[in-house]
N, C-alpha and C positions, 0 to 999 in steps of 0.2 A: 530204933533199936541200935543200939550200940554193938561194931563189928565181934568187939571182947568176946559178944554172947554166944560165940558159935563154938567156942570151946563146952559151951557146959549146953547148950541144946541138942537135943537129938528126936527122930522119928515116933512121934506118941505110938505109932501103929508097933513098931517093930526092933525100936531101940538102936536102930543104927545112925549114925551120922547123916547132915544135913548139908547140901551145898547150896551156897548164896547165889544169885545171880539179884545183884542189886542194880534198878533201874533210875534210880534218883537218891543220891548223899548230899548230907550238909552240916560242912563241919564235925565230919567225925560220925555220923549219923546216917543210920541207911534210911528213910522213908519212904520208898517205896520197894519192891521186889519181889521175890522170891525163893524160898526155902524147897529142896528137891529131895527125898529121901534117897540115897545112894543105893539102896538093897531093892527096896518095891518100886520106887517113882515115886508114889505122892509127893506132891505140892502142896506148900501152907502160903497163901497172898501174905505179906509184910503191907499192909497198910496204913498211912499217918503215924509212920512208927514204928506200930503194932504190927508183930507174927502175930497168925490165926492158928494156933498149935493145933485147935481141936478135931477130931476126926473129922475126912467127910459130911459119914451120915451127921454129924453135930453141929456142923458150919450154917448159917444163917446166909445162903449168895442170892438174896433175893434184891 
C-alpha cells in the first residue's frame, strides 16, 4: 500500500479517518501494519501490501 493512500482511506464502520502504524516498508511501500480508526479503534491488518478494509464481523482471521 502506498503511504499516498491515507489521504483518501477512511474507517468503513464510521467514516472517520485512519492512523498507520507501519511495521515493515519498502521502498515507498508499507507491507506490513496497521490501520486504527481514530473515533471507534477498530483495526484493519495491512498485509503483503494489502489493507483489510472490511468489517470485523467480514474479515476472514482464520
Amino acid at each position: 500500500m502506498k503511504e499516498s493512500l491515507m489521504e483518501i482511506v477512511c474507517c468503513p464502520m464510521d467514516k472517520h479517518d485512519l492512523e498507520l502504524d507501519a511495521d515493515e516498508r519498502d521502498d515507498g511501500e508499507i507491507i506490513s501494519g496497521t490501520l486504527t480508526c481514530t473515533d471507534c479503534g477498530e483495526s484493519y491488518p495491512i498485509e503483503d501490501g494489502i489493507p483489510n478494509l472490511l468489517p470485523p464481523d467480514m474479515r476472514d482471521d482464520a
